[in-house]
C-alpha positions in Angstrom: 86.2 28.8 -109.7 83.9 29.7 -106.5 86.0 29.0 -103.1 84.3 28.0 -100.0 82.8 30.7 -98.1 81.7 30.1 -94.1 78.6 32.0 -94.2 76.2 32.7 -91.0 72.5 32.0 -91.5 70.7 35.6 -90.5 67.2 35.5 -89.0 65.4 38.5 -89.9 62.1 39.1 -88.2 60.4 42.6 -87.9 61.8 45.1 -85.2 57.8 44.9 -83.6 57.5 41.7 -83.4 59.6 39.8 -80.1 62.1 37.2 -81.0 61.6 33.7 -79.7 64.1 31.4 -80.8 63.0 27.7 -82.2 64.7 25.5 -79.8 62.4 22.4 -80.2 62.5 22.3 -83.9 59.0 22.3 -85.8 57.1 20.1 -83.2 58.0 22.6 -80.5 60.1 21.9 -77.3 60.5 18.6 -76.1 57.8 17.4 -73.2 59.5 16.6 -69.9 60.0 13.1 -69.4 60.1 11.1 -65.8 63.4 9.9 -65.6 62.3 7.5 -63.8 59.4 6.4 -67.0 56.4 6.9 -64.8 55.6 10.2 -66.9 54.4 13.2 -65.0 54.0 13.6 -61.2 50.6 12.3 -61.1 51.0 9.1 -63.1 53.2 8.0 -60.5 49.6 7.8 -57.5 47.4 7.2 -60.3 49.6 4.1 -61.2 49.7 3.4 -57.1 46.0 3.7 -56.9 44.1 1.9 -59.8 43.7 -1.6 -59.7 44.9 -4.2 -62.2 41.7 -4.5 -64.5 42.7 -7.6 -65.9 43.6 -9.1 -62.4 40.1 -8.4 -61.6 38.4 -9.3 -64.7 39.6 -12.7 -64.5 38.4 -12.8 -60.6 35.1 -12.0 -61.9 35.0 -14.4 -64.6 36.1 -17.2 -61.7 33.4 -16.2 -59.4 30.4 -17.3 -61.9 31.1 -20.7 -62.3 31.5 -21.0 -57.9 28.2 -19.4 -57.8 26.7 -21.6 -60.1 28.4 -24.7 -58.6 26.8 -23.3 -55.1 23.1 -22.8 -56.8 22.6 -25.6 -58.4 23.5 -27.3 -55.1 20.8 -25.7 -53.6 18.5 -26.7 -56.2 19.0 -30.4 -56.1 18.6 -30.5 -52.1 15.3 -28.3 -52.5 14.1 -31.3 -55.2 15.1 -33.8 -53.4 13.7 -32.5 -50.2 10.3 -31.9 -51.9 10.1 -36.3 -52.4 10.4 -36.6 -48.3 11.8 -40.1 -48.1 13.9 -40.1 -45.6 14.1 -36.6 -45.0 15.1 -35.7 -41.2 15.8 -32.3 -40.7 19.3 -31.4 -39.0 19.9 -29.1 -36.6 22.2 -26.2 -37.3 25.3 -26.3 -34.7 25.4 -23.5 -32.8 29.2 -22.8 -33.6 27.9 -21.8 -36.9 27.3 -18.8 -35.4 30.3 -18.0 -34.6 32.1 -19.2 -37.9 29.2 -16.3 -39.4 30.8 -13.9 -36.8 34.2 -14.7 -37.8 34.0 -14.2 -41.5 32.5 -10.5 -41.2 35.0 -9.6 -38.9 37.8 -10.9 -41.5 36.2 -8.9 -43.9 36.1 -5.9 -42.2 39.7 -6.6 -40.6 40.8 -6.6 -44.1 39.5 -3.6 -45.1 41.5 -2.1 -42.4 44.8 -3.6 -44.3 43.9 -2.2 -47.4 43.1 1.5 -46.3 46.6 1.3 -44.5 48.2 0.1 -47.8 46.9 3.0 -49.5 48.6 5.4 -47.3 51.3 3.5 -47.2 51.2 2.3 -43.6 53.1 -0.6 -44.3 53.2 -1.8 -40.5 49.5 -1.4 -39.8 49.2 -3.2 -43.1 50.7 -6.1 -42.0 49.4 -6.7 -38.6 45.5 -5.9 -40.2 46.4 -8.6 -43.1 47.5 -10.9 -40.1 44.5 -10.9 -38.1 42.6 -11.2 -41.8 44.2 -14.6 -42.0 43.9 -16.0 -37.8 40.0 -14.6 -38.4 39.9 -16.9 -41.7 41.6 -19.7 -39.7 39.1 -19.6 -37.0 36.5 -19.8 -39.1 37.5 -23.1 -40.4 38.4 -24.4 -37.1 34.7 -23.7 -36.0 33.4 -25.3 -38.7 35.0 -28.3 -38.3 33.8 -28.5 -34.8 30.4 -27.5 -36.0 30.6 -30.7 -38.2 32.3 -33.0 -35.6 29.2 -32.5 -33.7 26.8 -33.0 -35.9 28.9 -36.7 -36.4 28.3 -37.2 -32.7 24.7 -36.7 -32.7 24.5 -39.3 -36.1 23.7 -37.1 -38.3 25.7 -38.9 -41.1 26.0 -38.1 -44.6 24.5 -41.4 -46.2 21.6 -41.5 -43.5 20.2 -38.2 -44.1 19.7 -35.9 -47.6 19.4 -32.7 -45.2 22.5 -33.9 -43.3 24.1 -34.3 -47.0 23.5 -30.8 -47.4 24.7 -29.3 -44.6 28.4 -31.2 -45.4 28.5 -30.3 -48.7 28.0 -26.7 -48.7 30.0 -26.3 -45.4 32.9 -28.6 -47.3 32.4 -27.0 -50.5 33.1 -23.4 -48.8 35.5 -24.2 -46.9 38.0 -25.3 -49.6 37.1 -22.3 -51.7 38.2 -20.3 -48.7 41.8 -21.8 -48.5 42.1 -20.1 -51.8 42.0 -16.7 -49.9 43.6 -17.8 -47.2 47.1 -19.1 -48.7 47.0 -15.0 -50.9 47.0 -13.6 -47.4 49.8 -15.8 -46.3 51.8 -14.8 -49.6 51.0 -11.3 -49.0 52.4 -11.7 -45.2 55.6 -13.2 -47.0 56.0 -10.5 -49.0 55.5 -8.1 -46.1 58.2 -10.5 -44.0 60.9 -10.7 -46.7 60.5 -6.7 -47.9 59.2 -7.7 -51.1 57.8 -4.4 -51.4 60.0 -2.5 -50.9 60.4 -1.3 -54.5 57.9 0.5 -56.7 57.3 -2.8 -58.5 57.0 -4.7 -55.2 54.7 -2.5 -54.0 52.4 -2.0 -57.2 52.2 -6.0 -57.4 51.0 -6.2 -53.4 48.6 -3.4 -54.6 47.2 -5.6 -57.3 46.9 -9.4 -55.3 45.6 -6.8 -52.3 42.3 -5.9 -54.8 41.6 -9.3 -56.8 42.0 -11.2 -53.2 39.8 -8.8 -51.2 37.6 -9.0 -54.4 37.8 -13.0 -53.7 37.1 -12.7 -49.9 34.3 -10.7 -49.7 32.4 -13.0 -52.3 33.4 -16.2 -49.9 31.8 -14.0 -47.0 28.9 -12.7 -48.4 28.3 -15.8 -50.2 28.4 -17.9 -46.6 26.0 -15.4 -45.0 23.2 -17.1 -47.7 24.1 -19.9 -47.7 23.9 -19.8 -43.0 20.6 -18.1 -43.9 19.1 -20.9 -46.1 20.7 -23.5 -43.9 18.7 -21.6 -41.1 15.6 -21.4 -42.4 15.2 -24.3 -44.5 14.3 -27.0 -42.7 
């Protein structure tokens, strides 16, 4: 009857050729994982850096139907101011100048916040994003003086299709723009209450940062036409 033997398994290999032990089994050595499950050392500013494409497809797919809402506008004003009947044109307040002034320099002041959020100047990015917001406010402070004179001169809305206009579209934008304005005042909360203080934290500010800038700079470009054809359509 055979008894149990304790063998040793023996790995012969040629006396030219070096030894190199399998410690990885068949598929080799095991890759070296992040701990922390970010992968290697560059996932982890690749991850910081790239923006949320879903975040910004949706922006996109939001912004068509405002620029539609803000063309066909136009084109029923340009019809109706083709019949003349009671067509007086308005002047455009002078304070619109300054509410044009005001939404570049939030645009550009918030480009300021976002290049200190990517080198993770988290002070600078804070007081950038907050003179983002009092730019934004005094934009909508000037036009609504911009439209409380136009009231004083009697330019009213029933009165006068091209008096229509100028309400609508200065109305119209100015509720889009509280959109962008309460994202920077979440993004100031965050800031305030250390939100972002975590990897997480900060990779979420990262995203809002992109789809709201995305956002803003559409409101400001889109206000610069729609000043010019106020402008020059008379």
């Amino acid at each position: 009857m055979p008894s149990a033997l304790n063998t040793e398994t023996v790995l012969i290999h040629a006396p030219d050729e070096p030894f190199e032990p399998n410690t990885g089994g068949p598929q080799g050595p095991p890759e070296d994982i992040d701990p922390g499950g970010r992968g290697d050392g560059g996932g982890d500013d690749d991850a910081r850096r790239k923006p949320n494409n879903m975040g910004l497809f949706g922006m996109r797919i939001a912004l068509i139907p405002i620029t539609v809402l803000f063309i066909a506008t136009g084109i029923v004003f340009f019809q109706r101011s083709r019949i003349g009947f009671n067509w007086q044109a308005v002047p455009v307040p002078n304070l619109l100048w300054l509410s044009t002034a005001l939404i570049l320099s939030s645009s550009w002041t918030l480009e300021r916040a976002r290049r200190s959020l990517r080198q993770d100047l988290y002070a600078g990015y804070s007081r950038w994003l907050f003179r983002t917001l009092s730019l934004g406010l005094g934009f909508l402070f000037s036009q609504a003086l911009g439209l409380q004179r136009l009231f004083a001169h009697g330019f009213f809305m029933r009165s006068n299709p091209h008096g229509s206009l100028v309400y609508v579209v200065t109305v119209s934008h100015a509720l889009h723009l509280l959109g962008g304005l309460i994202a920077f005042g979440y993004l100031l909360l965050r800031a305030g209450l250390h939100w972002d203080d975590s990897y997480s934290g900060r990779a979420r500010t990262r995203r809002i940062v992109v789809v709201t800038a995305l956002y803003w700079h559409f409101l400001s470009v889109l206000w610069v036409c729609l000043f010019l054809c106020l402008l020059l359509w008379q």
